[in-house]
Residue, then its C-alpha position, 0 to 999 in steps of 0.5 A: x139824339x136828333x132824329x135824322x127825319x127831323x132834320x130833312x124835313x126842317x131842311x125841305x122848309x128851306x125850298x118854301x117861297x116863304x121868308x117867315x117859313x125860311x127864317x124859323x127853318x135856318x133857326x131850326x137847323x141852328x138849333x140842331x146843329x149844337x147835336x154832331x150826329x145832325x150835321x150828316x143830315x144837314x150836309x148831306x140834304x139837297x136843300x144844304x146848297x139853298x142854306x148857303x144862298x140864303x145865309x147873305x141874304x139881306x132879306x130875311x137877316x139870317x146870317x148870324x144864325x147860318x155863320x154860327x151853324x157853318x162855324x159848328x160844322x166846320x170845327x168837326x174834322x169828320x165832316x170833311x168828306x161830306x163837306x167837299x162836293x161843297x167846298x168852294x160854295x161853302x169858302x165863297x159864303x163864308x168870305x162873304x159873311x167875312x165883310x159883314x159889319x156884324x162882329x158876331x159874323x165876322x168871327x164865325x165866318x172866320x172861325x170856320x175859315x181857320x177850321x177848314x184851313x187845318x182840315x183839308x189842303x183842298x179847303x186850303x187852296x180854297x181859301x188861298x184863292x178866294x179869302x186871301x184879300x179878306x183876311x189881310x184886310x180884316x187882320x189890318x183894319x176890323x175894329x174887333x179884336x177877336x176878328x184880328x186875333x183869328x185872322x192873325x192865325x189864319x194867315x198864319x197856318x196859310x203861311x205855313x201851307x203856302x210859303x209864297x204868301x209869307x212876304x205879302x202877309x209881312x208887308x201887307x199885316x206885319x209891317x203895317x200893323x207894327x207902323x200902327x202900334x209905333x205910332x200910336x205908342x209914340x204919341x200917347x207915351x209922353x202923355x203918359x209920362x206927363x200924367x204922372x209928373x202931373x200927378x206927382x207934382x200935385x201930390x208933392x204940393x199937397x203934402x208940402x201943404x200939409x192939407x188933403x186935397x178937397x173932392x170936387x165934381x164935375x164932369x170930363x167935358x172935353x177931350x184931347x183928340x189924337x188931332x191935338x197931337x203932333x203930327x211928326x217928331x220932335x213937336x213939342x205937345x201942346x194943348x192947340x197949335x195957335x194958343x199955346x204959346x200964350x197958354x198957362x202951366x196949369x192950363x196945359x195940366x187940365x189938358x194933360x189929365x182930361x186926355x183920353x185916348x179916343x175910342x177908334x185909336x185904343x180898339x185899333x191899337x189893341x187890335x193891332x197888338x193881339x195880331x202881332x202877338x200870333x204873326x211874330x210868334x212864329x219865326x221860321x214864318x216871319x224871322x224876316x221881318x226882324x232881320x229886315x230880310x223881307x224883300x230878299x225872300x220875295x226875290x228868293x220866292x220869285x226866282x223859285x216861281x221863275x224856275x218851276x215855270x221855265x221847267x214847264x211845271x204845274x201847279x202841282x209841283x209848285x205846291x210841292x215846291x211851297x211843301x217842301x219850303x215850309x217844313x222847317x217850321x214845323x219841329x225844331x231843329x237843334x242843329x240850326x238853333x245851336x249853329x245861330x246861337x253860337x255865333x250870336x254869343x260870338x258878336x259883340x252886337x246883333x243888328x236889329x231892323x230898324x223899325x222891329x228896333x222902335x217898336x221893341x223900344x215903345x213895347x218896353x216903355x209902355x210895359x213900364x208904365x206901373x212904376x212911373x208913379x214911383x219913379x215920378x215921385x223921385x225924379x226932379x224933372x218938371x211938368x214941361x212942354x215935352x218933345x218925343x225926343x225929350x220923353x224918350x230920354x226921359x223913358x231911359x232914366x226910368x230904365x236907368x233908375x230901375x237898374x239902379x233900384x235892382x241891385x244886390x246890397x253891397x257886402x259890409x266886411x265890419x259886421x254880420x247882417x242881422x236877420x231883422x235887418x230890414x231891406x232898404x229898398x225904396x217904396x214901390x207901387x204895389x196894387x195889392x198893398x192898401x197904402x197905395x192909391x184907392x183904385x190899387x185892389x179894384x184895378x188889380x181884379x177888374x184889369x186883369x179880367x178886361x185886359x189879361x185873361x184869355x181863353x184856352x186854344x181847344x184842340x181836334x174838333x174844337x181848335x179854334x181858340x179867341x181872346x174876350x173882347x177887351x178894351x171898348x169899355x168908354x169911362x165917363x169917370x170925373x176929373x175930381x174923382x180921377x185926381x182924388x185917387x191919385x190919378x185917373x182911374x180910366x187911365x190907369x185901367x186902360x194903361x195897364x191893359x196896355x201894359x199887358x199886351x206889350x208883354x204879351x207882344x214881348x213874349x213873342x219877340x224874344x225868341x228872336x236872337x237879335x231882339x233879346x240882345x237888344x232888350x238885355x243890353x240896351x233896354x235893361x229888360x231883366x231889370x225891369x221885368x224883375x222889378x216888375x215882378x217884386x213889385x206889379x203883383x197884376x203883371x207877374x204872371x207875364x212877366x214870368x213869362x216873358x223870362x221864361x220864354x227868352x230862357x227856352x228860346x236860348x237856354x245857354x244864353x249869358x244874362x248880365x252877371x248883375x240881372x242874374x243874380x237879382x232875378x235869381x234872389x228876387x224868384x227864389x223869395x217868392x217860392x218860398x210862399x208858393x201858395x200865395x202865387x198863381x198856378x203858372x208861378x211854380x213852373x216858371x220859378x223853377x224854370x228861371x231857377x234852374x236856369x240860373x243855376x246851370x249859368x254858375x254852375x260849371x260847364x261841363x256839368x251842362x247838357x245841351x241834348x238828350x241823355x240816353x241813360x234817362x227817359x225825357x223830353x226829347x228835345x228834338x222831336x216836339x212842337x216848337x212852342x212848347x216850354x220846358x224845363x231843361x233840369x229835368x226834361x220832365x215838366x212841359x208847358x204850353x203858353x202859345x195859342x198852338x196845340x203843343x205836343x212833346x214826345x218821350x226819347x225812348x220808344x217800345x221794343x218792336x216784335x221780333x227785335x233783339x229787346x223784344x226777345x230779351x225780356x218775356x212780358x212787354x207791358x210798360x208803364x208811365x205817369x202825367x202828373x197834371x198841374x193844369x186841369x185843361x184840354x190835355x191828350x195824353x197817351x202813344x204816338x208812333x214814328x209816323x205822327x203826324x205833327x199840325x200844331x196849327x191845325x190842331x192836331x195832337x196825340x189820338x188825332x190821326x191813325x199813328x196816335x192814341x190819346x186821352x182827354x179827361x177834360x172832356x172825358x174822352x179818347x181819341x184815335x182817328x180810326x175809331x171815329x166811328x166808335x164810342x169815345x166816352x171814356x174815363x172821368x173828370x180829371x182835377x189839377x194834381x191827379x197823376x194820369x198812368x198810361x198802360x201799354x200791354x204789346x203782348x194782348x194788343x190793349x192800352x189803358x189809363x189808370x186815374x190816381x191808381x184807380x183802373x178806367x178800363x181798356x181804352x184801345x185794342x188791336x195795338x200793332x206791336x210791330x210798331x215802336x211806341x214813344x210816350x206822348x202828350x199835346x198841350x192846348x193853351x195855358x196847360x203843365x205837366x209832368x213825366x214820371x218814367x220811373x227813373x231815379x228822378x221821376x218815380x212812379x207814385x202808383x205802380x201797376x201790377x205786372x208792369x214795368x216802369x218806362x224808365x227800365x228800357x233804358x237799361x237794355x237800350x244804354x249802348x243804342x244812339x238816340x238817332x238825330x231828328x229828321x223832318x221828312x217831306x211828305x205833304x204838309x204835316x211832319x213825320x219823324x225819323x233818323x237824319x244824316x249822320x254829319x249833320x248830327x256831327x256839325x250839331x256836335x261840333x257847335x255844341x262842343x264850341x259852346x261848352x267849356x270843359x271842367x279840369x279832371x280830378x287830380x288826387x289829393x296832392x291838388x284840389x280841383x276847380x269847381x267854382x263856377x265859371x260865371x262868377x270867376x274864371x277857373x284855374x288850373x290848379x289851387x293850392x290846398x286849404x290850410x284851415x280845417x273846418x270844425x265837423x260834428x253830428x246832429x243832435x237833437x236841438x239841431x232839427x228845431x233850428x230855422x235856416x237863412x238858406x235851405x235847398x234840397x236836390x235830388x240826385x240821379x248818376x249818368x253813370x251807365x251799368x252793365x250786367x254781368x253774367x250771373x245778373x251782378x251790376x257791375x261799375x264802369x270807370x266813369x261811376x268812380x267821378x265826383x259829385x258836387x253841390x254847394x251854396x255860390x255867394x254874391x262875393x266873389x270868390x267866395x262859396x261852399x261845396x260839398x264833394x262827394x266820392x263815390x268809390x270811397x263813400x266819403x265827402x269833404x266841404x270846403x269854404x273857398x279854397x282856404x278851408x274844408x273838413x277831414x273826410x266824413x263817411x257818406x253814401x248817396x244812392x240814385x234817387x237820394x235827396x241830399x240838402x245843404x242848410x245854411x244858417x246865418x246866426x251860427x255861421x254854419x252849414x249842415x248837410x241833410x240825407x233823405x230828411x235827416x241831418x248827417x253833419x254840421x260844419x262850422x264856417x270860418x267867420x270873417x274877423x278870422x280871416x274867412x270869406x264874405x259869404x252871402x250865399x244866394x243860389x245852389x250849383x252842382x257839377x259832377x256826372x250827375x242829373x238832378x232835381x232840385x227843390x227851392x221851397x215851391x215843394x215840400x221838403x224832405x226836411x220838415x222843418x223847412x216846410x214851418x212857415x217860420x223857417x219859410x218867412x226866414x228864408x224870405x226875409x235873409x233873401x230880401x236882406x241880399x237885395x237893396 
């Protein structure tokens, strides 16, 4: 605790005519101001003023320490009252400190800058006025990538506040930064392809030979300056403009190999990439620059100014006017979404900016440079003097031969494949494999600590998030020891950061409907990121993401039936060992799983909104950003650098309402099971939360919110700042967080893996509605239990009622439509107009296709799904009867090619009768379905189940099934299929025990070619399904036998 006369009398050091004095005195105070309580006094004091003057004096060089104390104050919400007597000495030093030459000075006049922006629209206006021209400046031309990346968000949040700087900020950073990174990368890809022909060539030579190539050392004396490259398209690229001709072959190789990117282009181009990624990411911002609209919205903009001004407005009322443009940007509006979407999947072709076109196109060829060694092993083409045009073509045949080598194995109708059969899939590069190249196991750790890993956003009073510095190392490896491993060892380093940033990049274009179209049907971006995935152990984790985004932003998308089912087999192999992935593995294995399964499932069984007969995710009322599983809507994800934040549908009874009266306690309960251990706030926000992703801002941070933190072990609530916020205790990955609301004593409180941490909050309005909620900061996961048939509580509190109960007496009452009111800059929640929610409906309904009804036993219904083969009317019904007996006791030892386990929830909805009784609606007597699709079309296996009669049949196609077998499966029952290769049969397992065992028609008899690869399901039904990234029911699944059986049946499927 620092003591508040200290502090004044360090500050009155200040007002000595003595620059040592003045010097120790700033350092004084810098080391103080690390102590929050300091920052009153160091605010408050009258020689605060004085600091500021001295902070860019070049006399006494204090302006690392002074920017670092006013990055330390300005990342403390609390001090903004104090802070704005100051504001416009405090924004006009810190834009000076911004145009230091010190890095170090740069980012924290920065920092703070970011900071005041999301503290207070006074701070806002500020910076707009004075910072603006600083900022576009710094983002376009520092040489620091932390600087960019922080003026990048910066701008950013002001587009945000200001919609009328958005059209500057596309043409004066977007458009020039994408012009840098397409020209930089169209000079330096055909160098990179070159590298590895000549690579490949030599090592092809070598072999030929039949001798290892001799080590030899000697320095790297000269370089190939981007002055050697050519200046405009179409020039070949040769070693100088007057020599060349004259040149030799091996000549222009040693000047390939020695070509090194010079320093200045490789930090601007990292630069420029880290800043595209944080501007493009948000599309309601900079949505124009894609659609090639930019001049159009800066004539839309002018005309608003236009028109204010002729109304005799003021200043005021234009930002108001920007206010009320920029709400859009904050929640997502489903409405628009779907709108958008329904007619891209209309169009045959989606038009692409030109320029967005080119630098999606270099993005993509640059991600691929970890598989050219490969497929420059395999090609026939020769180290050439090679035009851009040449090299583009040649980037395309790498694409091509990539689909090629991600293609599922063609069925053989005269034999069954053996289990042992291996996969004939070519050899790839595998960083992790010793096989390879000697630099594979050092390049896999030390490029992805240089290159890839980033620093989580913190949230509140520590917002300001950065990336480390990457790519400024200079290599001064030796050629000989370079080609002795293979290939440049500086290159591939230096290569692969490039590689990772144009996927990071790529994770951020693919929200844009037009981009995707473009990377799927044109750049076969499925088909390499998935050979990618199999093969590029150090990128795996980006590029799951780069699905995983493309998914989210559209999740009804149509992905080529082709690059669906090898994503779907090549993502479901690897959760078979899911220790062996990274932490983000089994949140995006899942998430591209389910995806999968919802496209070959029928179209009716998918749900574009909420249901109300379950507590989710709302998908209305969150954060933009935020990933989700659409399966379950219980698991949330946040890889943005924004602070996430999603919210339950369901809220608490308000007192004096008709639910408050119909129960006589009023204490729920609720459960975050934490798959991340990082800055988390989880807890209640009300109606009138206010939403500031940007900014920071999430649950507990304003007066309609109460969170907690166990990261930093703390509780957040904006009204009680002044109390102590010290509570709880060090949460770790897999602890379950249960957030306790007690309406009737007015107290919330948090349980930690059942044990109680005490009354967190009290004095709890209970005339207010209270909705679960959490914010996500960077790279942090969770998972909802509400207690419903899906998500059951794992440690029950005493007294208390599971969240998921209120959907029982809320079942009749209408989930109201998202609204985004216009009030000031943040965002509040409330109902929107009833015939926008019926355009929503209505686009939905254009979107889905409507399964047949069940008919009765005269005809039998179409459940194939709808991606593989069209449905049909009516079938006529199986001649063939499928052989059904029980389990015996061999059977449970037995090991599966195929094993899926899904966990069953009915959307059918209850009534109570008067004496209490449940009661069953017409919609309860439906039928369920789940079964195995094959890569054969019209081929699969199904289970349908009926509830009224409890019995179940499954059929092989449409040529065989079984008599009816008695079968009861409840709400929260967990039934899985089992297939097993060698005995050709299918097994159904209840809750962990086998109930039947179905011989399958085998193909010498007339059966079907069935090569099962993903589970379906249909039915009014919600359901969880296990792929193996869990523990199954079924213990023999969980064997390491039956996992590598698994593994390897599913890799058989594949080339």
């Amino acid at each position: 605790m620092v003591d508040s006369g200290m502090v004044k009398k360090i500050m009155r050091g200040l007002t000595l005519d003595d620059d040592d004095v003045r010097y120790w005195s700033i350092l004084c105070i810098h080391a103080v101001s690390a102590q929050v309580e300091s920052h009153a006094d160091i605010i408050g004091s009258n020689e605060f003023g004085l600091m500021l003057e001295l902070t860019t004096s070049r006399k006494i060089h204090v302006a690392i320490f002074a920017s670092d104390i006013l990055s330390l104050i300005c990342c403390i919400a609390a001090n903004g009252p104090l802070m704005e007597p100051h504001g416009n000495e405090i924004v006009t030093t810190l834009n000076n400190l911004l145009s230091y030459e010190e890095h170090d000075v740069q980012y924290n006049a920065v920092g703070a800058i970011f900071n005041l922006m999301a503290m207070r629209e006074c701070f806002a206006c500020l910076v707009r006025d004075q910072c603006s021209d600083t900022l576009v400046s710094m983002c376009v031309a520092s040489t620091h990538e932390r600087v960019q990346l922080t003026c990048a968000k910066t701008l950013v949040m002001m587009a945000i506040k200001f919609r009328s700087i958005t059209t500057r900020v596309t043409l004066q950073v977007i458009e020039p930064l994408i012009s840098t990174c397409t020209g930089i990368s169209q000079h330096v890809l055909p160098i990179i392809l070159m590298q590895s022909l000549i690579v490949s060539a030599r090592d092809k030579t070598n072999k030929g030979r039949g001798h290892r190539r001799s080590k030899r050392r000697s320095r790297l004396t000269t370089s190939l300056e981007m002055s050697r490259l050519p200046s405009s398209k179409g020039q070949a690229y040769e070693s100088d403009s007057e020599s060349s001709q004259d040149s030799s072959t091996s000549e222009r190789t040693s000047l390939f190999m020695k070509f090194e990117l010079p320093l200045s282009s490789r930090l601007q181009f990292v630069g420029a990439l880290s800043a595209l990624r944080i501007l493009l990411e948000n599309e309601d911002v900079f949505g124009n620059v894609v659609t090639g609209t930019v001049f159009e919205s800066l004539m839309a903009d002018m005309a608003k100014v236009e028109d204010a001004l002729e109304d005799d407005r003021e200043v005021t009322s234009l930002s108001k006017l920007e206010r009320e443009a920029r709400q859009s940007a904050r929640l997502r509006d489903m409405e628009s979404q779907f709108l958008a979407d329904d007619h891209g999947h209309n169009s045959s072709s989606m038009s692409l900016f030109e320029p967005i076109r080119e630098f999606s196109e270099s993005l993509v060829m640059l991600a691929i440079y970890p598989v050219l060694e490969v497929w420059s092993a395999q090609t026939t083409k020769q180290v050439t003097e090679m035009e851009e045009n040449a090299a583009k073509a040649a980037y395309y045949d790498v694409l091509k031969w990539l689909r090629t080598c991600t293609k599922v194995a063609p069925g053989r109708r005269d034999v069954v494949p053996s289990v042992q059969k291996s996969s004939n899939r070519p050899q790839t590069y595998a960083p992790s494999d010793s096989s390879g190249s000697e630099y594979s196991e050092t390049d896999e750790e030390d490029g992805d600590e240089q290159y890839i890993v980033s620093k989580k956003v913190e949230s509140a009073a520590e917002r300001l998030g950065e990336t480390r510095r990457k790519g400024e190392e200079h290599d001064s490896a030796t050629v000989e020891d370079m080609l002795a491993a293979g290939q440049p060892l500086h290159f591939a380093k230096l290569y692969s950061g490039f590689a990772s940033r144009a996927l990071m990049v790529l994770r951020s274009l693919v929200h844009y409907a037009s981009v995707r179209q473009f990377l799927i049907h044109e750049m076969s971006f499925v088909e390499a990121m998935v050979y990618m995935f199999q093969n590029c152990r150090s990128l795996s984790d980006h590029v799951l993401t780069c699905l995983g985004t493309m998914i989210c932003a559209d999740p009804s998308y149509n992905i080529p039936e082709s690059a669906l089912q090898v994503m779907a087999i090549s993502i479901w192999k690897s959760a078979q060992l899911p220790m062996l992935q990274k932490r983000s593995f089994h949140f995006y294995a899942r998430l591209i799983l389910t995806f999968a399964t919802r496209c070959i499932s029928p179209a009716s069984t998918s749900q574009s909104g909420n249901d109300s007969t379950f507590v989710e995710i709302d998908l209305h009322r969150r954060s933009k950003y935020c990933l989700l599983n659409y399966e379950t809507r219980l698991e949330a994800r946040n890889d943005s650098w924004t602070f996430e934040t999603v919210r339950g549908t369901h809220p608490t009874p308000v007192r004096g309402s008709e639910l408050w009266a119909a129960t006589l306690t009023h204490k729920y309960v609720y459960e975050v099971v934490l798959a991340t251990d990082g800055l988390m706030q989880v807890g209640w926000v009300t109606d009138e939360f206010e939403i500031d992703p940007e900014g920071g801002i999430g649950v507990g941070d304003d007066e309609s919110s109460y969170g907690y933190d166990g990261c930093r072990v703390k509780k957040w609530n904006a009204k009680d700042q002044n109390r102590r916020r010290t509570y709880g205790r060090p949460w770790v990955v897999g602890d379950t967080i249960t957030c306790a609301l007690d309406l009737d004593q007015g107290e919330m409180r948090y349980y930690q893996n059942g044990t109680d941490l005490g009354i967190a909050f009290t004095d709890i309005d209970a005339d207010r509605a209270w909705y679960p909620a959490i914010s996500l900061s960077t790279g942090q996961e969770c998972r909802f239990r509400f207690g419903g048939p899906l998500d059951r509580l794992r440690y029950p509190v005493e007294e208390y009622s599971p969240f998921a109960q209120l959907t029982c007496s809320s079942a009749s009452v209408e989930l109201p439509p998202p609204q985004v009111v216009k009030s000031g800059r943040r965002h509040t929640v409330e109902s929107e107009k009833s015939d926008d929610m019926e355009k929503l409906t209505d686009a939905m309904e254009r979107m889905s296709m409507r399964s047949p009804k069940l008919e009765d036993g005269s005809e039998e219904p179409s459940l194939k799904p709808t991606r593989v083969e069209k449905q049909q009317e009516k079938f006529a019904r199986p001649t063939t009867i499928l052989s059904n007996r029980p389990s015996e006791r061999d059977d449970y030892s037995v090991s599966p090619s195929l094993y899926f386990e899904m966990t069953i929830a009915s959307r059918c909805k209850r009534r109570l009768s008067g004496d209490g009784d449940d009661l069953l609606t017409d919609d309860q007597q439906s039928t369920i379905v789940l079964g195995l699709q094959s890569l054969d079309k019209g081929s699969h296996v199904r289970l349908e189940y009926h509830n009224v009669d409890r019995m179940a049949m499954l059929y092989q196609g449409e040529s065989a099934r079984t008599e009816p077998f008695a079968l009861e499966i409840a709400d929260g029952d967990v039934v899985g299929m089992l297939y097993v290769q060698e005995a050709h049969s299918i097994s159904i397992t209840v809750n962990g025990k086998i109930i039947a065992i179905i011989s399958l028609v085998p193909l010498h008899e007339r059966g079907d070619m069935f090569r099962p690869y993903l589970p379906y399901r249909a039915g009014d039904i919600k359901t969880h399904i296990n792929y193996g990234d869990e523990l199954f029911r079924w213990q023999r699944a969980n064997a390491i036998s039956s996992k590598e059986k698994m593994a390897n049946y599913l890799g058989q499927l594949l080339q």
